[in-house]
C-alpha positions as CSV (number, residue, x, y, z in Angstrom):
1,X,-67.9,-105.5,-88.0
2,X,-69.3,-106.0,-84.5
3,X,-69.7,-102.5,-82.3
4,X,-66.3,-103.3,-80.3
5,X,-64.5,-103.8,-83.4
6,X,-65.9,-99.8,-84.1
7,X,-64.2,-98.6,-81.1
8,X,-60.8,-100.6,-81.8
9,X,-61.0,-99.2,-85.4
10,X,-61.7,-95.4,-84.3
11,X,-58.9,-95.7,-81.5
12,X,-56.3,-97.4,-84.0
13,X,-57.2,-94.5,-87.0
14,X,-56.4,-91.6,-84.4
15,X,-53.1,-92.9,-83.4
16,X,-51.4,-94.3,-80.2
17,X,-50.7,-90.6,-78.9
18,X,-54.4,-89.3,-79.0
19,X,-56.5,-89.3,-76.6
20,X,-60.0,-90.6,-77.5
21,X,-62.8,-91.7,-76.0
22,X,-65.9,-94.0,-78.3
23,X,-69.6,-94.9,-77.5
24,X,-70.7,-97.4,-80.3
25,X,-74.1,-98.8,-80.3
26,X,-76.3,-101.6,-82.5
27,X,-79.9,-101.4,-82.4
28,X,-82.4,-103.1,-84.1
29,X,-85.8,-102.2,-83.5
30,X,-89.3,-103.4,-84.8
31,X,-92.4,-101.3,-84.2
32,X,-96.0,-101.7,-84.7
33,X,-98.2,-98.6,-85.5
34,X,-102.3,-98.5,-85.0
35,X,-104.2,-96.4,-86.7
36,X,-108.2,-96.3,-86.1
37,X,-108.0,-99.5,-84.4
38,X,-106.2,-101.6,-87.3
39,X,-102.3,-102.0,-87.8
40,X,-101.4,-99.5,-90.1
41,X,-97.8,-99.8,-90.3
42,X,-94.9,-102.6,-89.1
43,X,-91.3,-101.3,-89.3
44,X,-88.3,-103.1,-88.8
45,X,-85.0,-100.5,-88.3
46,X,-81.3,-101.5,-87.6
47,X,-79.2,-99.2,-86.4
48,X,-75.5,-98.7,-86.0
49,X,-73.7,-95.7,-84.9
50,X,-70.1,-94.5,-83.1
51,X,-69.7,-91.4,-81.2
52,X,-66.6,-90.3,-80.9
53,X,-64.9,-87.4,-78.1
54,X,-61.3,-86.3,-78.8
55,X,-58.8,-84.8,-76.0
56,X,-55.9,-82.3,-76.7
57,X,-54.9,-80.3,-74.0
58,X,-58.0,-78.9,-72.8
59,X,-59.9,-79.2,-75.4
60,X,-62.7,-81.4,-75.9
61,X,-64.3,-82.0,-79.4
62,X,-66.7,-84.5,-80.8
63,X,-68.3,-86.3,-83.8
64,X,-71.0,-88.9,-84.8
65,X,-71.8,-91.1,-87.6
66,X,-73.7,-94.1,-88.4
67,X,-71.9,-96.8,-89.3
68,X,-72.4,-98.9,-92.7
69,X,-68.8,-99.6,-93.6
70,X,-65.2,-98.7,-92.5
71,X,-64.8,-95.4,-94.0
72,X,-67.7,-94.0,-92.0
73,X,-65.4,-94.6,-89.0
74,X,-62.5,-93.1,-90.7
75,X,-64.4,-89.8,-92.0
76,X,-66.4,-89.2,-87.8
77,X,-62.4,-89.8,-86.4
78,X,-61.1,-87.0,-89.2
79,X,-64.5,-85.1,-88.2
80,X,-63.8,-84.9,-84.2
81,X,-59.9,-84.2,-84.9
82,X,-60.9,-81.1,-87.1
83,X,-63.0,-79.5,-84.6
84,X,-59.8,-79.5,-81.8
85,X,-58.0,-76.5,-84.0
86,X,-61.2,-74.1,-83.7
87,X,-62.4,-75.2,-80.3
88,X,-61.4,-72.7,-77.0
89,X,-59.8,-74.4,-73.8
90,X,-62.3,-75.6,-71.3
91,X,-60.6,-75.6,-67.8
92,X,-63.6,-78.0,-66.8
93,X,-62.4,-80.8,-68.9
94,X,-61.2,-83.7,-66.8
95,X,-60.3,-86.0,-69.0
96,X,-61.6,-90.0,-69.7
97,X,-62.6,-92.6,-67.5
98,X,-60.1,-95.0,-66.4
99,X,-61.1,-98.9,-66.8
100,X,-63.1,-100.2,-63.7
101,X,-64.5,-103.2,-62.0
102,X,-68.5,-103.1,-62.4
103,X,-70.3,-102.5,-58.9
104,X,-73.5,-104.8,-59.8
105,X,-73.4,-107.8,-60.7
106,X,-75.5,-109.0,-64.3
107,X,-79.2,-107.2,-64.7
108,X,-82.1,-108.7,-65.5
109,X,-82.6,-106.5,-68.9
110,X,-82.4,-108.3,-71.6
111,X,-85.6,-110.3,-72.9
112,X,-84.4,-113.3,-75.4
113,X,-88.0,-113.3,-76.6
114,X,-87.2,-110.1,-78.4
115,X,-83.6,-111.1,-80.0
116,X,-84.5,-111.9,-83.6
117,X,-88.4,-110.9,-83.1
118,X,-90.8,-111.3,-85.9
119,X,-92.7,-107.8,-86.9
120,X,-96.0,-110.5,-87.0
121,X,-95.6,-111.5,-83.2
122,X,-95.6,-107.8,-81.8
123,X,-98.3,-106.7,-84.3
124,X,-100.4,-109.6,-82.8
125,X,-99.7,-108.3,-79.6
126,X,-100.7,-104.6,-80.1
127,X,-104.0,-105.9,-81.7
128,X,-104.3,-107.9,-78.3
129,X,-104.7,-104.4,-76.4
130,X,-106.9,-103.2,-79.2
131,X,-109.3,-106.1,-78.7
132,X,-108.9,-105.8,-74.7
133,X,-110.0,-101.9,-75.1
134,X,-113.2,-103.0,-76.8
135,X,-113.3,-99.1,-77.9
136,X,-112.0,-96.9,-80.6
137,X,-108.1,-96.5,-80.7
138,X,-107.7,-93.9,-82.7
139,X,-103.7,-94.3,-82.5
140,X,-101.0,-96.7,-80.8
141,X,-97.2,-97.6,-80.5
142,X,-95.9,-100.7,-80.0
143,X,-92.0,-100.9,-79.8
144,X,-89.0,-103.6,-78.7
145,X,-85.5,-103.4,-79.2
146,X,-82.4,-105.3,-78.7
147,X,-79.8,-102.8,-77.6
148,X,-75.9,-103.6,-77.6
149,X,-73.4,-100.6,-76.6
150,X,-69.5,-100.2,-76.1
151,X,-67.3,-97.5,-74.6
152,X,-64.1,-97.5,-75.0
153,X,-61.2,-95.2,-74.3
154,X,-57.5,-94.7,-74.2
155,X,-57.1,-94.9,-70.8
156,X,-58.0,-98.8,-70.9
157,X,-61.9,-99.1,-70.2
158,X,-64.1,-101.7,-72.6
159,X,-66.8,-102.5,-71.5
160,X,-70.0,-103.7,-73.4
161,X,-73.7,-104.5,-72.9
162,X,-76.7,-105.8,-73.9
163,X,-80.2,-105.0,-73.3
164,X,-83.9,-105.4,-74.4
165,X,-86.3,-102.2,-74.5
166,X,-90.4,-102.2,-74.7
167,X,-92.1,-98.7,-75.2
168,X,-96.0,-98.7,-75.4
169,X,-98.2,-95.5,-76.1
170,X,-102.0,-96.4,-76.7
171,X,-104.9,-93.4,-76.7
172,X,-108.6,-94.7,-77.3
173,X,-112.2,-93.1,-77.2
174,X,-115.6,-94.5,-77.0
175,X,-117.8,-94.5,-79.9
176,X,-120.4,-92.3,-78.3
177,X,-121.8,-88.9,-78.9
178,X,-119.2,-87.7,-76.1
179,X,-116.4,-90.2,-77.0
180,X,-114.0,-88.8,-74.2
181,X,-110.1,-89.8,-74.2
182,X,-107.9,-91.9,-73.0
183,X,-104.4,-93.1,-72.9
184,X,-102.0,-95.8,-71.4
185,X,-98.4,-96.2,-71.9
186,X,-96.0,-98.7,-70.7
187,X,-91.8,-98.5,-70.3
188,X,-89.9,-101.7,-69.2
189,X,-87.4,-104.3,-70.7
190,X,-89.2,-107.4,-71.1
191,X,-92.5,-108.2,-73.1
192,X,-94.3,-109.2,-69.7
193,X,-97.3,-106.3,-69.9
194,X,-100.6,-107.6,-69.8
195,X,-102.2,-106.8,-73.0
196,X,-106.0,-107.2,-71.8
197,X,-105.2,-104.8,-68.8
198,X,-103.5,-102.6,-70.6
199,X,-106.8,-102.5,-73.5
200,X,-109.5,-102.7,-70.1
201,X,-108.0,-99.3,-68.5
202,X,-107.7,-97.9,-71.7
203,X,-111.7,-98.3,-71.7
204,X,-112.3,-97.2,-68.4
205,X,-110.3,-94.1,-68.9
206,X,-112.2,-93.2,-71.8
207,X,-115.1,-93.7,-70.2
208,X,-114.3,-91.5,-67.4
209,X,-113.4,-88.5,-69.7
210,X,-116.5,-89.0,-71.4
211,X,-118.3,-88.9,-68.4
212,X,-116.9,-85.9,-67.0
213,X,-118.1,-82.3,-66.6
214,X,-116.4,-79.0,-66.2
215,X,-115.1,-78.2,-63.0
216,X,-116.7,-75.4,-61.5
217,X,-115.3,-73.2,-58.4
218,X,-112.4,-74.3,-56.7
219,X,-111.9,-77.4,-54.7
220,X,-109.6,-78.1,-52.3
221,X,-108.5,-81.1,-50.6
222,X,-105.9,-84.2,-51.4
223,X,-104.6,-84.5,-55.1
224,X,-103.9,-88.4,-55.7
225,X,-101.8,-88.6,-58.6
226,X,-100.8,-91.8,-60.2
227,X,-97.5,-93.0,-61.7
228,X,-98.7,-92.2,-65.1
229,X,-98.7,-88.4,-64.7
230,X,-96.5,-88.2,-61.3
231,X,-93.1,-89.7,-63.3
232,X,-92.3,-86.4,-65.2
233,X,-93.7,-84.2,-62.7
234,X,-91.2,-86.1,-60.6
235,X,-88.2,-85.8,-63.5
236,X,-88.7,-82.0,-64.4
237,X,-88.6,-81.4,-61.1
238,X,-86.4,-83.3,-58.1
239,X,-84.9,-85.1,-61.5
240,X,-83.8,-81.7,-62.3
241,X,-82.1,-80.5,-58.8
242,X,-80.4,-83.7,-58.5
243,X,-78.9,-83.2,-61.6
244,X,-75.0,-82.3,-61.0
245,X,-74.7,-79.7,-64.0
246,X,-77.6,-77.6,-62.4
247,X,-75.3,-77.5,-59.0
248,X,-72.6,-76.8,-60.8
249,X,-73.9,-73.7,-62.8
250,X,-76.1,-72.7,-59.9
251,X,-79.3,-73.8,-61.1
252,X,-80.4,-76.8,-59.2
253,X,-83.2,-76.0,-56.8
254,X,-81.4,-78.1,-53.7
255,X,-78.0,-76.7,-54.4
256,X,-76.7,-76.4,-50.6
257,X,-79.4,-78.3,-48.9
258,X,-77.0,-81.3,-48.7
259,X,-77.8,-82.7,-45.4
260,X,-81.1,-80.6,-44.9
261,X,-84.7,-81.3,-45.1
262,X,-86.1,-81.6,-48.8
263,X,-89.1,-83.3,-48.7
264,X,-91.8,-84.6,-46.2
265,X,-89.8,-87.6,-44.0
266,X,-92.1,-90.4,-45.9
267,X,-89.8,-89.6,-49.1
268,X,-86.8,-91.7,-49.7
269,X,-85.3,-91.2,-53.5
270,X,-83.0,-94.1,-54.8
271,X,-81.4,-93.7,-58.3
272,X,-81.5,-97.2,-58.5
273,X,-80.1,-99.6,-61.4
274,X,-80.8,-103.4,-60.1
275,X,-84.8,-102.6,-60.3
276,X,-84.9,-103.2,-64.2
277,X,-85.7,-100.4,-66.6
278,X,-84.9,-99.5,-69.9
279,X,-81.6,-97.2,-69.1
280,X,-80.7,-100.1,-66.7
281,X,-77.1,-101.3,-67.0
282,X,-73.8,-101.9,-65.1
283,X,-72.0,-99.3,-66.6
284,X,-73.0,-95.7,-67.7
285,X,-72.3,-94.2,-70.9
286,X,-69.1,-92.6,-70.2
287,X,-67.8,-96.5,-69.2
288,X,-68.4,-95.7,-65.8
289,X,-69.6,-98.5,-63.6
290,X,-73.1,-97.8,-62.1
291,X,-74.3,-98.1,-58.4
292,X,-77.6,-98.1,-56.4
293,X,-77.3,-94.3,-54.2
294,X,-79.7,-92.7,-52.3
295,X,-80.1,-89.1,-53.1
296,X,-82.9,-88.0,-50.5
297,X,-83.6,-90.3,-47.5
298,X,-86.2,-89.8,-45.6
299,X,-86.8,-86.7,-46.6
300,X,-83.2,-85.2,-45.9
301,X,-81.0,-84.8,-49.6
302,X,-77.9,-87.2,-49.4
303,X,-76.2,-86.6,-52.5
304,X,-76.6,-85.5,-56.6
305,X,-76.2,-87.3,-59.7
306,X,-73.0,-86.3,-62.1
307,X,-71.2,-87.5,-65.3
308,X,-67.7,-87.2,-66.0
309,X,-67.4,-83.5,-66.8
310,X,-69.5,-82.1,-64.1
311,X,-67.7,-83.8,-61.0
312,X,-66.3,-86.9,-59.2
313,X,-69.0,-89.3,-61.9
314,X,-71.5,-91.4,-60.1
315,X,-72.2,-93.3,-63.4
316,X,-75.0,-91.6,-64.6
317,X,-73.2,-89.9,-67.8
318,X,-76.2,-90.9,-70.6
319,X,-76.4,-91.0,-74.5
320,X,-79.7,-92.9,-74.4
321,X,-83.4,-92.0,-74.2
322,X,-85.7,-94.6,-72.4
323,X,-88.4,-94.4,-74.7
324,X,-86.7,-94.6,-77.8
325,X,-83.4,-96.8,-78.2
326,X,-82.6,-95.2,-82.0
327,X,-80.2,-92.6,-82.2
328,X,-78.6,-92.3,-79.0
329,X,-75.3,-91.9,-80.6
330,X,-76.3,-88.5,-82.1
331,X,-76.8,-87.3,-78.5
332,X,-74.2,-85.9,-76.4
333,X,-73.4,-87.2,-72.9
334,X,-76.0,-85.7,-70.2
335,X,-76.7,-85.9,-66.5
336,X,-79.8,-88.6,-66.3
337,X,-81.0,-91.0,-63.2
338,X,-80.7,-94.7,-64.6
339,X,-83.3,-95.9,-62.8
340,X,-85.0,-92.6,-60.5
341,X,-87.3,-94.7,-57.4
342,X,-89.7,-93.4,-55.0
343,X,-89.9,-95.9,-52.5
344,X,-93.2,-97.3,-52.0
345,X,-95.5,-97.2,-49.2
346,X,-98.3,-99.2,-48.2
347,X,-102.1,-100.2,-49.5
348,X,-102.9,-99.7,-53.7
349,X,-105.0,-96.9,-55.6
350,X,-108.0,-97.7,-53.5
351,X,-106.6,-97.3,-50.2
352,X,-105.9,-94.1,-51.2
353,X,-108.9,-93.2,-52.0
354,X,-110.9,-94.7,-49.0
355,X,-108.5,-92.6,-46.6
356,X,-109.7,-89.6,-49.0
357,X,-112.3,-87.1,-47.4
358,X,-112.3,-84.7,-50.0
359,X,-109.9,-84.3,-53.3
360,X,-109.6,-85.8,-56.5
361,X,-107.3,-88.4,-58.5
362,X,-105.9,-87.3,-61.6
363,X,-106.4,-89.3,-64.8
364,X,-104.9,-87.4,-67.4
365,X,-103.0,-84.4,-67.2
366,X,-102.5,-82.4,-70.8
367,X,-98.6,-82.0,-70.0
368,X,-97.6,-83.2,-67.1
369,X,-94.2,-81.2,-65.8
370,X,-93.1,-78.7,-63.4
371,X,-90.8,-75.9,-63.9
372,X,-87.1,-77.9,-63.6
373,X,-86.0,-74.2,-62.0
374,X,-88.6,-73.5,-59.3
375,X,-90.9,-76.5,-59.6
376,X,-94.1,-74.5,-60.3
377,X,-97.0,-76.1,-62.4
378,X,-100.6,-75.1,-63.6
379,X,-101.9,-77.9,-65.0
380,X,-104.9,-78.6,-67.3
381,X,-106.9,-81.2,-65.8
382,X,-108.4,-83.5,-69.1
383,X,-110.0,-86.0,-66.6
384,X,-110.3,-86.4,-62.9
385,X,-112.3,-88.3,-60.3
386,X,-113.7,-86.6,-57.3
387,X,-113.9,-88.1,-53.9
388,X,-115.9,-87.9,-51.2
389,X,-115.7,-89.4,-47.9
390,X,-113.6,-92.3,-49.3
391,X,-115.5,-92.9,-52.9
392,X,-115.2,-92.1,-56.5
393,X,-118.5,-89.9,-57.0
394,X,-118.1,-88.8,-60.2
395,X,-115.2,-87.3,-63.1
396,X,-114.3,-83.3,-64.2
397,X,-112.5,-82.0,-66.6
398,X,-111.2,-78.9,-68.1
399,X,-109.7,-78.0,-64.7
400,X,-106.4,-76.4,-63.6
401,X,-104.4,-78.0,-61.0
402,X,-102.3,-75.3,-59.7
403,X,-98.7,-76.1,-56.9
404,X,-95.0,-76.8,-56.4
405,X,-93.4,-79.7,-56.7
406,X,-90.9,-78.9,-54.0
407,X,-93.2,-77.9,-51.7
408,X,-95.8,-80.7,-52.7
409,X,-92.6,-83.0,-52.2
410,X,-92.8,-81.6,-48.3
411,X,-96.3,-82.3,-48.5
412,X,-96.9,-85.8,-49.2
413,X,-99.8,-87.1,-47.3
414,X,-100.0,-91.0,-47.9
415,X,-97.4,-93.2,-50.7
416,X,-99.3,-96.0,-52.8
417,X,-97.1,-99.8,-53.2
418,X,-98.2,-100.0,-56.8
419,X,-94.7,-98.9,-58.2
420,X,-94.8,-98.4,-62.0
421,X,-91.7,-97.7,-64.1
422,X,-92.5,-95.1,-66.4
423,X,-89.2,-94.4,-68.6
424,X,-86.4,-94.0,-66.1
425,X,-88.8,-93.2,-63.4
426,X,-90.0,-95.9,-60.8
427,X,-92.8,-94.6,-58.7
428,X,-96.0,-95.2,-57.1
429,X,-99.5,-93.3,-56.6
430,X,-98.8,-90.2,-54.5
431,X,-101.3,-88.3,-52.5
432,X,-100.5,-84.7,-51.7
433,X,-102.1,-81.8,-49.6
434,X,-101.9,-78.2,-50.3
435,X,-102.4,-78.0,-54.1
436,X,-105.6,-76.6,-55.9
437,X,-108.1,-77.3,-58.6
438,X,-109.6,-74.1,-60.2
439,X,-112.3,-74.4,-62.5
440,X,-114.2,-72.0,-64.6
């Protein structure tokens, strides 16, 4: 039974006078662990699930299963239709989305190389970046998946996709009496990394943190931060005022700054679905069709991001993660950015650097986020590179980089063109004024 034939199943089993909405998904995944620098494990998953959301009256009730035979189906359908004699009203509920034309035409997100992959060809490409390190790797994560979903509802929409997803996480160390740390990661939908690169900066970053010393006293100048660490920073924070829900409930940061000045004028923020990325699709997962929209342009906040429940639905109602494809089903529908762009400026990382005085790029941050609710961080620095008058002079470490992301938003200084799409971010290397490094 194919993932439509789910939805028709579920729909059919509830009865022509319910109201019923169905998110079924097929995922087959193989991944490739490392483990002190040798595959240690190759595991090959498939997946099938059906979520299920029931309407009576005002009330809105839901169930999820995975999905090995036809009773499954029959026992999430008696599940959801259970829960809508103890659930209250909920005047919020607007009801399902009615069947539309998609707004994009076909994506460039699914990778036929990966339909059918072998666990042998992606272990031989995770020992590729092993090899290309040329340094410990104490522990790596290679993953693809083939992705199909369908929505369907009782208001008419079906619609179905498919998609590819690649999730790398690598960490190495040199085998030295200070073996330092360091990590790369890599988010997209088609196998088209390069492995060697991917192994070299591994290297290099290791060999930074090993190189570094504490930071002492305070320093003061630009903070370069690269895609790596600026994507959740970005997510926790602007991610988290765009959100719709937040506006609704009075949480969002930007809630009635619509038309106003939120960030310095060299910031435009596109939620933007045609660049590929791993949530990438024409429809959301509500059945809504998805859409390119600009949120902040030029510094001045255009618009927010909503599902189905929170408001009119830009199609950005998600079930699915961007790092990991299994389980989405179990999820309930949330507010996420497909595909969340900072649109790139001019010159790479070492134009950035060479227009830098004084300050420091960040490496590695511990845990890089912001507060979603007022954007404040402090930071633990594991490994940055200080600059003077336009060159990398040496590395520190055990530092605390202390801001705002709203207000570092307003003070963007310069905005790299070396876009990287980490998860459902897209962005480039960012240097800011008027954050701090304190040291011991």
């Amino acid at each position: 039974m194919d993932i439509r034939q789910i939805n028709d199943a579920a729909i059919r089993m509830a009865g022509p006078d319910q109201g019923m909405e169905c998110y079924s998904v097929l995922c087959e995944t193989v991944s490739v662990y490392v483990d002190d620098s040798k595959v240690s494990l190759v595991e090959h998953k498939t997946e099938k699930g059906l979520a299920i959301q029931v309407l009576q009256g005002a009330r809105l009730c839901a169930a999820s299963s995975t999905v090995n035979e036809e009773r499954d189906i029959r026992r999430c359908v008696d599940r959801a239709m259970a829960a809508t004699k103890l659930a209250p009203d909920d005047p919020r509920v607007r009801g399902f989305v009615p069947p539309r034309s998609p707004s994009l035409p076909e994506l460039n997100v699914n990778d036929r190389r990966i339909h059918g992959m072998e666990a042998g060809e992606l272990a031989s490409l995770a020992m590729q970046i092993v090899e290309g390190c040329d340094a410990k790797v104490p522990r790596g994560l290679l993953r693809a998946s083939r992705i199909e979903t369908a929505v369907s509802n009782t208001m008419g929409t079906d619609v179905w996709s498919e998609s590819t997803a690649v999730y790398a996480h690598f960490t190495s160390m040199l085998d030295d009496p200070s073996p330092g740390e360091g990590t790369e990661s890599y988010h997209g939908t088609h196998l088209d990394f390069d492995p060697s690169r991917l192994g070299g900066s591994l290297r290099a970053k290791a060999r930074h943190s090993a190189q570094a010393r504490n930071q002492k006293g305070r320093l003061q100048g630009l903070v370069i931060i690269p895609p790596s660490e600026l994507g959740d920073m970005l997510l926790s924070s602007a991610g988290s005022a765009l959100n719709g829900e937040n506006v609704v409930n009075g949480r969002s940061h930007w809630r009635g700054s619509l038309g106003q000045d939120v960030a310095s004028p060299e910031v435009t923020l596109v939620d933007d679905p045609r660049i590929p990325g791993p949530l990438c699709s024409r429809f959301d997962d509500e059945g809504t069709p998805a859409k390119a929209k600009t949120l902040v342009q030029a510094g001045v906040l255009q618009s927010f991001l909503y599902d189905n429940y929170n408001g009119d639905s830009t199609g950005n109602g998600m079930r699915r993660s961007a790092s990991d494809a299994q389980g989405s089903y179990n999820h309930a529908v949330s507010i996420k950015a497909m595909n969340l762009c900072l649109l790139p400026g001019r010159g790479g990382v070492e134009d950035l650097i060479s227009q830098t005085d004084q300050g420091i790029l960040v490496e590695k941050f511990a845990w890089p986020e912001a507060d979603p609710f007022t954007g404040r961080f402090a930071l633990e620095v594991r490994c940055g590179l200080v600059i003077r008058k336009g060159e990398v002079v040496g590395s520190v470490k055990n530092a605390l980089l202390t801001g705002n992301m709203f207000d570092a938003l307003k003070q963007v200084e310069s905005i790299g063109a070396d876009t990287v799409c980490t998860g459902n971010v897209s962005i480039p290397t960012v240097s800011f004024r008027g954050m701090e490094l304190v040291g011991n």
